[in-house]
C-alpha positions in Angstrom: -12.7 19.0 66.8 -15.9 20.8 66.3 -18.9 19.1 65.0 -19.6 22.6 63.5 -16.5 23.4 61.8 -16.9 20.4 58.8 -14.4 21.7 56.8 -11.7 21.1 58.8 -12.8 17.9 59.7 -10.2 15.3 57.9 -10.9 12.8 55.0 -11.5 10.0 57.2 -13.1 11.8 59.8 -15.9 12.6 56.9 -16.2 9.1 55.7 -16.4 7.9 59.6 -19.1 10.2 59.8 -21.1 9.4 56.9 -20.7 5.7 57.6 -21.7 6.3 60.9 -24.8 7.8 60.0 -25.7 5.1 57.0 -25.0 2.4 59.5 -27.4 3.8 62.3 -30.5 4.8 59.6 -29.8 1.2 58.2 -29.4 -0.7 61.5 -33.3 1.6 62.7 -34.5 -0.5 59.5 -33.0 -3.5 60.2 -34.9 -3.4 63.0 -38.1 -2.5 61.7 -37.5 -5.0 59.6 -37.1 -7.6 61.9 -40.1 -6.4 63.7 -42.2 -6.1 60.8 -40.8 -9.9 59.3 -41.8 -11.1 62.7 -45.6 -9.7 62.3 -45.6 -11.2 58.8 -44.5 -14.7 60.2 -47.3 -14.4 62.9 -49.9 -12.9 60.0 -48.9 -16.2 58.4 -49.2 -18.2 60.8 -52.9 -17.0 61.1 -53.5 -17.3 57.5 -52.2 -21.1 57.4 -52.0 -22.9 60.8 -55.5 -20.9 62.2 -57.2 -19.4 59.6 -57.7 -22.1 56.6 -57.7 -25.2 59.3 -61.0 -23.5 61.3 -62.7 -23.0 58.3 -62.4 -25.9 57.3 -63.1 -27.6 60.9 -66.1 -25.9 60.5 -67.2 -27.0 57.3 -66.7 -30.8 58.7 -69.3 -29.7 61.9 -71.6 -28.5 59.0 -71.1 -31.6 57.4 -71.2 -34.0 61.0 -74.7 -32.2 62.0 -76.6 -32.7 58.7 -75.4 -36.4 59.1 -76.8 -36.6 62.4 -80.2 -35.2 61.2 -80.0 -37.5 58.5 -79.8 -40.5 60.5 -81.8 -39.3 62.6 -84.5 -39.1 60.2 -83.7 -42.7 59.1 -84.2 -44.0 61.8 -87.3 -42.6 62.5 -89.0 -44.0 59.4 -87.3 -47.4 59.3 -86.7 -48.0 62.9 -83.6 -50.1 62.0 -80.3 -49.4 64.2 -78.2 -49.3 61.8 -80.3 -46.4 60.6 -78.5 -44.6 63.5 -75.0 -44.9 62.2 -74.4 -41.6 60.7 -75.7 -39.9 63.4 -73.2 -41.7 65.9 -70.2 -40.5 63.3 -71.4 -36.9 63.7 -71.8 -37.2 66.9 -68.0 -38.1 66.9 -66.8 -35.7 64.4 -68.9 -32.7 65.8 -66.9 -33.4 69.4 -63.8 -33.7 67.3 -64.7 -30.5 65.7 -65.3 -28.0 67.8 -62.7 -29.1 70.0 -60.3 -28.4 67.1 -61.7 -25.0 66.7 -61.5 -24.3 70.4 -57.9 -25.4 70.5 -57.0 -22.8 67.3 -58.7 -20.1 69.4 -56.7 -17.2 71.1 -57.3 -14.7 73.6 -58.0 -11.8 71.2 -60.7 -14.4 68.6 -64.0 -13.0 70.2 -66.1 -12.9 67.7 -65.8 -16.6 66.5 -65.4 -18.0 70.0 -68.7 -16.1 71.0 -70.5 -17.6 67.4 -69.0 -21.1 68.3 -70.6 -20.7 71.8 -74.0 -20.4 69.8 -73.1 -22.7 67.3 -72.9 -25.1 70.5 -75.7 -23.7 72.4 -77.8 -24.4 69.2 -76.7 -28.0 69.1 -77.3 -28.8 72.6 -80.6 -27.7 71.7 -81.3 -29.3 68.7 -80.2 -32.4 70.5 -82.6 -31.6 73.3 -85.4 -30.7 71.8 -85.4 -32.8 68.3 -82.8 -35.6 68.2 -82.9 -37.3 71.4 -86.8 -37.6 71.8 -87.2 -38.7 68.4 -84.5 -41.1 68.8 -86.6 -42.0 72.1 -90.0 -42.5 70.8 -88.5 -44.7 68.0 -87.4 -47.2 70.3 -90.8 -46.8 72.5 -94.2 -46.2 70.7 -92.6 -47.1 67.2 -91.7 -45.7 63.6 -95.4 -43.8 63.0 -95.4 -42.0 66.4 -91.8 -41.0 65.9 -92.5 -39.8 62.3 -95.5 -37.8 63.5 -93.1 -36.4 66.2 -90.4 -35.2 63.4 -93.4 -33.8 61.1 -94.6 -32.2 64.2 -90.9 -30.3 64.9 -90.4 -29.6 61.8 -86.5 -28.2 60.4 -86.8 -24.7 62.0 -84.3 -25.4 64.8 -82.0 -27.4 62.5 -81.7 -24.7 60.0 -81.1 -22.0 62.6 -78.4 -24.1 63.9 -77.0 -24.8 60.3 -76.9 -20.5 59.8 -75.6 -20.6 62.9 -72.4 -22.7 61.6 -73.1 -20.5 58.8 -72.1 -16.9 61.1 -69.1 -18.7 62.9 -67.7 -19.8 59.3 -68.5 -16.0 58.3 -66.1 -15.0 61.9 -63.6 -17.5 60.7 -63.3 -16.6 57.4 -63.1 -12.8 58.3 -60.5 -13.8 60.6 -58.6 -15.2 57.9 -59.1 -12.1 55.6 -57.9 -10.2 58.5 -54.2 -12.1 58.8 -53.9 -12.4 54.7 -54.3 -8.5 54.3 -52.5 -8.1 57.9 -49.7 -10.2 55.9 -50.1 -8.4 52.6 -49.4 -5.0 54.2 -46.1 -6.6 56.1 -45.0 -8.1 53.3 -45.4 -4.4 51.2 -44.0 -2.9 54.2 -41.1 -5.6 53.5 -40.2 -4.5 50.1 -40.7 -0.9 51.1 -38.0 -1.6 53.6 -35.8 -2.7 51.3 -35.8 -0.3 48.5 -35.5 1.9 51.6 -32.4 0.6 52.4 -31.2 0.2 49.0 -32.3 3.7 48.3 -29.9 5.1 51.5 -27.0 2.7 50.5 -27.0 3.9 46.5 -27.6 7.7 48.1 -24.5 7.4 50.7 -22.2 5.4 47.6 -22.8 8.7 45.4 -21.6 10.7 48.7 -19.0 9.1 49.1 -18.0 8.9 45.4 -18.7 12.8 45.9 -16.6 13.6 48.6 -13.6 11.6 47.4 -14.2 13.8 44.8 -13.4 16.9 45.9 -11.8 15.8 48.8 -9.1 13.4 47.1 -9.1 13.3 43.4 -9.6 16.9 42.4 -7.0 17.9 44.9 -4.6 15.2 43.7 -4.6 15.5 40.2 -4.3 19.6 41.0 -1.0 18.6 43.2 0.3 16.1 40.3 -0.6 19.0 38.0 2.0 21.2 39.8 4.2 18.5 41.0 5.4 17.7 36.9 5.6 21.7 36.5 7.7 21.4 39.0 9.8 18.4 38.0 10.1 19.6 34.6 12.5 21.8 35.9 10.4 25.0 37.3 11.7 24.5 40.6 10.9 27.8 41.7 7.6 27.3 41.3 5.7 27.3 44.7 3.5 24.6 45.2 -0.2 26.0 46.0 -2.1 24.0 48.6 -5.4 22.4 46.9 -8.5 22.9 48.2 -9.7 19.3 49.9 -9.1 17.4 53.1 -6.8 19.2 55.4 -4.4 16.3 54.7 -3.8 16.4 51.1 -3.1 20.3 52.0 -0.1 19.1 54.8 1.3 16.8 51.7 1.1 19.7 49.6 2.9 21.8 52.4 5.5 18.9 52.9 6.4 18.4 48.9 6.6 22.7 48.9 9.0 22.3 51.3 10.8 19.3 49.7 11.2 21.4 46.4 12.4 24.3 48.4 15.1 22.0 50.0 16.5 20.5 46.5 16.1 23.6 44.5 18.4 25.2 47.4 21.0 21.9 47.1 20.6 22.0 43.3 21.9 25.1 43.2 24.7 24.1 45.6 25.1 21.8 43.4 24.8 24.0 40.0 27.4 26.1 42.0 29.8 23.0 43.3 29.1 21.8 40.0 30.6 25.2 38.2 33.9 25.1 40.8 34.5 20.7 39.3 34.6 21.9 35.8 36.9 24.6 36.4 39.2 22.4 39.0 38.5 19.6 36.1 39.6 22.0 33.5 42.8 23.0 35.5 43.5 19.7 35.9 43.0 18.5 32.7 45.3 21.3 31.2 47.9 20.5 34.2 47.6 16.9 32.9 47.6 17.6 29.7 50.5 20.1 30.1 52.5 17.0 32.1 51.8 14.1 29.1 53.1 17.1 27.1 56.4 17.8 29.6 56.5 14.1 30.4 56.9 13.3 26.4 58.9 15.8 26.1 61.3 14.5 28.7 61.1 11.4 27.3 62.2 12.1 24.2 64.7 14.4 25.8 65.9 11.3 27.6 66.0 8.7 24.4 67.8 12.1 22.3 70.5 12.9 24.8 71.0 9.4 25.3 71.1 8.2 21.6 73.3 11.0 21.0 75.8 10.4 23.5 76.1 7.2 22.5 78.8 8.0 19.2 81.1 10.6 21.2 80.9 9.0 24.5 82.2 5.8 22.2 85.2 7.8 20.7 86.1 9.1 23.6 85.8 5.0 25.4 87.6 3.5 22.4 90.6 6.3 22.2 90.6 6.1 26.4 91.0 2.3 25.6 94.0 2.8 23.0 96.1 5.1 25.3 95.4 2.5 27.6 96.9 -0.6 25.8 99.3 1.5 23.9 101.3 3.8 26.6 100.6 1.5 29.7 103.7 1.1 31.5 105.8 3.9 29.4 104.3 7.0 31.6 104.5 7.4 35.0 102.2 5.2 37.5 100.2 8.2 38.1 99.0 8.9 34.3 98.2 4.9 33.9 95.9 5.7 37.0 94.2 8.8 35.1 93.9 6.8 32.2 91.9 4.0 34.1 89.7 6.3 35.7 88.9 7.8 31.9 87.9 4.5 30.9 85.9 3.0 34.0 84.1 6.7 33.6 83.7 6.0 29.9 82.2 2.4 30.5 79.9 3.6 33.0 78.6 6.8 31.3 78.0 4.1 28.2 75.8 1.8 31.0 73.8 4.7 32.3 73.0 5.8 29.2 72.0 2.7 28.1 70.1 2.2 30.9 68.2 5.7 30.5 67.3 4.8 26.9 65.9 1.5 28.1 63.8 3.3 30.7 62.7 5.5 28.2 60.9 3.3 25.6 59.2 1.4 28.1 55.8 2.4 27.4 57.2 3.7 23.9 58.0 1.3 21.9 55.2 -1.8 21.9 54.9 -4.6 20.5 51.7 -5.3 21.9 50.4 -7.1 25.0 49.8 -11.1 24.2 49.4 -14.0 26.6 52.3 -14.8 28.5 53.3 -17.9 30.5 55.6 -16.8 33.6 56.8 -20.0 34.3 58.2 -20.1 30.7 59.3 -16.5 31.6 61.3 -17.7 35.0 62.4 -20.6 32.7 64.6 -17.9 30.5 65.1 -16.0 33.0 66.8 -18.4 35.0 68.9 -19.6 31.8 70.6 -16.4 31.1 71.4 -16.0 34.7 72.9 -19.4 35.4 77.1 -18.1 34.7 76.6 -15.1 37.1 74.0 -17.4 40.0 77.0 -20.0 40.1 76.8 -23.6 41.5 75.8 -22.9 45.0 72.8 -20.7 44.1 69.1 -21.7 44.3 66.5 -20.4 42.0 63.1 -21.3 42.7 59.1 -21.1 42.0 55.7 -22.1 42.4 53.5 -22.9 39.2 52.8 -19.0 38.1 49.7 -18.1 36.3 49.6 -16.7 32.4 49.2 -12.9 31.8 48.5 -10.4 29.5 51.8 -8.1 29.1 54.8 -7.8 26.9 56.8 -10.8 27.2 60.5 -8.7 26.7 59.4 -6.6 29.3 58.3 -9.6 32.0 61.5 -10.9 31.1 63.3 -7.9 32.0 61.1 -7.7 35.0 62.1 -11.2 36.3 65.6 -10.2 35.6 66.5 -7.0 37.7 64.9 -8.9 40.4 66.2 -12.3 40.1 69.5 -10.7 39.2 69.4 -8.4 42.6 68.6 -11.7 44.4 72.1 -13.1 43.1 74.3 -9.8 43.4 73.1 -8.7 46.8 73.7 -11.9 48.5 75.6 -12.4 51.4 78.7 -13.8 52.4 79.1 -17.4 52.7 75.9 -17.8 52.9 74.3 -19.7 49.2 71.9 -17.8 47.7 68.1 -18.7 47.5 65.5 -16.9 45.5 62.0 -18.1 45.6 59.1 -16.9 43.4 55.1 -17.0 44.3 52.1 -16.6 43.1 48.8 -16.2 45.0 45.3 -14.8 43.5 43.3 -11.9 45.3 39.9 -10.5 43.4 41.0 -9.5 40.0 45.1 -9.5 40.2 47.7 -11.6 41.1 49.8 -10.9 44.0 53.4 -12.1 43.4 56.5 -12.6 45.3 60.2 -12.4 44.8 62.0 -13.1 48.2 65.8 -13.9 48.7 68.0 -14.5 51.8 70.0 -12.2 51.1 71.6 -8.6 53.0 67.9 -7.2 52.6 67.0 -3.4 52.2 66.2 -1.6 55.5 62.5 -0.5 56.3 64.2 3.4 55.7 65.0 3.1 52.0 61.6 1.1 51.2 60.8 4.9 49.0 63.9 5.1 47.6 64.7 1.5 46.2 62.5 2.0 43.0 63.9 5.9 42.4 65.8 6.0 39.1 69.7 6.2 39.5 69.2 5.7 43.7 72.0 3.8 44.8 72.0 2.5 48.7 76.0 0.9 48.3 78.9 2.3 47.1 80.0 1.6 43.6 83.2 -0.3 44.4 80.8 -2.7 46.8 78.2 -3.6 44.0 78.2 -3.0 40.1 75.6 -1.3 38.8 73.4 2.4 38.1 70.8 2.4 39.9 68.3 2.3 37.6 67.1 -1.9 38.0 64.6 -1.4 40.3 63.1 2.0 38.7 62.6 0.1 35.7 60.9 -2.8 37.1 58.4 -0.5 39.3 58.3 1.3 35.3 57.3 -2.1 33.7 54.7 -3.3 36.4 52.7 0.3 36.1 52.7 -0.3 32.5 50.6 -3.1 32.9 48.6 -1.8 35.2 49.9 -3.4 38.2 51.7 -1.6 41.7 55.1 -2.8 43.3 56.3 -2.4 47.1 58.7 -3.9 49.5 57.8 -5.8 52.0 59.6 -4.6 55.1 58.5 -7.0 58.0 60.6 -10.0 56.8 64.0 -11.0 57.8 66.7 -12.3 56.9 66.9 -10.7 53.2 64.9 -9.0 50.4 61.3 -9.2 49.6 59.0 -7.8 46.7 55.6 -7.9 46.2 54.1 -6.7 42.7 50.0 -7.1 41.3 49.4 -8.0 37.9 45.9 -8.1 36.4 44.0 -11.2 36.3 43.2 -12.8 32.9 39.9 -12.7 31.9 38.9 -17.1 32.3 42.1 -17.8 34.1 42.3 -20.5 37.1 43.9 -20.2 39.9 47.8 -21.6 40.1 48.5 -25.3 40.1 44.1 -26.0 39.7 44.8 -27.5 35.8 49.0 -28.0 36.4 50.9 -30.0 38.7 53.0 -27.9 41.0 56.7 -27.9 39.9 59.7 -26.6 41.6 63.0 -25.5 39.5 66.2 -26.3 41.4 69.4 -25.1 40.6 71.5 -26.5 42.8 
């Protein structure tokens, strides 16, 4: 990436930058800072620990000498030796004194240690020449000689040492001026620093606040701008590339090429769209074309068989009467033609009953209601006890309560129960047993029998109206049992198949929809099991 070319330099490349650059101008103060804190510290330090405790170690020498000269002088006229005590105290704090102001010396304090030098010289002198030889003839030739002595001195040397103390206190305290300003300008030099630095951080915040800006806000509220043009349905609409950070221009590339991807599946979708509603319209005039031919069969059904019903019973009831009236006075062979009118009529008048009960399933309602099958199987198994006989066995599990028609449960449990009982096999007592088991929303419920079964081949054609799998001499009935049960279980929204993988006999499953609250069999009912033996 080249440091020339900014503009293609990304968003956080430019911030990286900028913060780089605050950081280093604010980390060269910080360091002036810390250089110029440590000045003031020492410019303090001059100030308070040298400065102030010279000048005033001075002022206690001053103080230490004129007590000297005043005892001195004492002494002199009284010749007592206790006359003598102040001078022995200033001779003690003059040693204690200068030493103090020697020890707050450094190597760079010339100018006071060369006026404390004279300041010492000057005492040593004074001491010489004055103090000692008064102190001296005192003690010798007496109080008049030693007052002639100190008249004869005079103060000269005293006072030039006392404006010598004078000049070393004017070093000191020019010293001390020194540091203080020294520490005035570090301290300004402090604050300068700081509104420096506060200056460059406010300056580099308005950059930044700048750059995102241009670089970030600007562009996005340009790309949201064209993004809701674009999702208020102009999806042809191009999306333009904002001006900004190189990134927000490859977003702008990648939502482009979004749009261009759903605007060409939306219109796959307009056009798959177009082909449903025509298949849905085909379909829905097929349908409504097969309710229509479906009704129309129906009714065709219930017609023909309704009226069939009155000639098929003239021509039954006349077959009848030549049968009981001219049996035996015709030949054997017209008795037999006459039977076979007769069984024909009787059958035509079952299949057409059958038809018209097939018919108004579904037709005729009464209206689904809560229905107990275990008070269904209780009826059920009533009506069939004269055709089940002694040996047969009829039972089943506690069964749950369902929403249906009761007259067409009934005649649900009938056809199969009654199957059960007529396809049974030799010898052999028959057993039907009845269960119930729950799975999701529907029941799942079995009728099995040990009976001759139904082989896996005719599992299709067992619930096809009129299909017969035995001959008509073998086993009564039209056919039409099983159709109607398959009939009643689709009518309430059930399904119905046979189970093939069981042996020996018969056995059905069918679904039934759950009740909305209901338990599961036998959770609120003790399990009962209905014997016929």
């Amino acid at each position: 990436m080249s440091l020339l070319n900014v503009q293609s330099w990304t968003l956080r490349a430019r911030i990286v930058a900028l913060c780089a650059v605050v950081g280093l101008i604010l980390t060269c103060l910080g360091v002036f800072a810390a250089i110029t804190a440590t000045a003031h510290n020492r410019q303090l330090d001059d100030v308070l620990d040298r400065g102030s405790p010279m000048r005033a170690a001075g002022e206690k020498l001053n103080t230490a000498m004129v007590d000297q000269e005043t005892g001195v002088r004492g002494f002199a006229i009284t010749g007592r030796d206790t006359s003598l005590d102040p001078y022995r105290r200033g001779l003690v704090d003059q040693s204690v004194e200068i030493t103090r102001i020697e020890n707050l010396l450094k190597s760079g304090d010339t100018e006071v240690r060369v006026a404390l030098d004279d300041v010492e010289a000057r005492i040593n002198a004074w001491h010489r020449n004055v103090a000692d030889p008064v102190i001296a003839t005192v003690r010798t030739k007496g109080t008049e000689a030693a007052q002639a002595e100190v008249e004869a001195a005079g103060t000269g040397q005293f006072d030039e040492l006392r404006a010598s103390i004078d000049r070393m206190q004017a070093k000191i305290v020019a010293l001390r001026t020194r540091s203080a300003d020294a520490a005035k300008n570090s301290s300004e030099t402090m604050v300068e620093i700081e509104i420096a630095a506060a200056a460059i951080i406010v300056l580099a915040g308005a950059v930044l606040i700048f750059l995102l800006d241009r670089l970030v806000t600007r562009p996005i509220l340009q790309l949201a701008d064209e993004v809701r043009q674009v999702a208020a349905g102009d999806y042809e609409r191009r999306i333009q590339s904002p001006t900004g950070a190189p990134v927000l221009a490859a977003l702008a590339e990648d939502v482009d090429g979004m749009r261009r991807q759903i605007a060409s599946e939306l219109s796959q979708v307009r056009d798959a769209r177009q082909q449903v509603e025509w298949v849905n319209q085909q379909l829905q005039s097929q349908a409504e074309e097969l309710t229509r031919s479906n009704r129309d069969l129906e009714q065709f059904a219930y017609v023909a068989s309704h009226d069939l019903q009155e000639p098929l019973r003239k021509v039954a009831s006349f077959c009848q009467l030549l049968q009981r009236r001219y049996a035996g006075q015709m030949d054997e062979r017209a008795d037999q033609y006459i039977g076979f009118a007769v069984d024909g009529a009787q059958r035509m008048q079952r299949l057409i009953n059958d038809l018209l009960a097939f018919s108004r399933i579904g037709r005729l309602t009464s209206g689904f209601t809560d229905v107990d099958l275990n008070r269904v199987l209780g009826e059920v198994k009533s009506q069939l006890d004269a055709r089940a006989g002694l040996d047969a066995e009829i039972t089943w599990t506690p069964l749950p309560t369902v929403e249906g028609e009761e007259p067409l449960l009934t005649t649900l449990f009938m056809n199969l129960v009654g199957n059960s009982l007529k396809f049974r096999r030799p010898d052999v007592p028959p057993e039907v047993r009845i269960t119930a088991e729950r799975d999701g929303k529907e029941w799942r419920i079995n009728v099995r029998d040990n009976g001759i079964g139904i082989e896996a081949e005719f599992a299709d054609k067992v619930f096809v109206i009129f299909q017969r799998l035995h001959a008509r001499d073998a086993y009564e009935g039209t056919g039409i049992g099983l159709a109607i049960v398959k009939k009643i279980v689709e009518y309430h929204g059930g399904r119905i198949w046979l189970d093939v993988d069981v042996s020996p006999g018969a056995s059905i499953w069918f679904t039934l929809p759950v009740l909305i609250g209901a338990d599961e069999p036998g959770e609120e009912q003790e399990s009962r099991e209905v014997v016929e033996a």
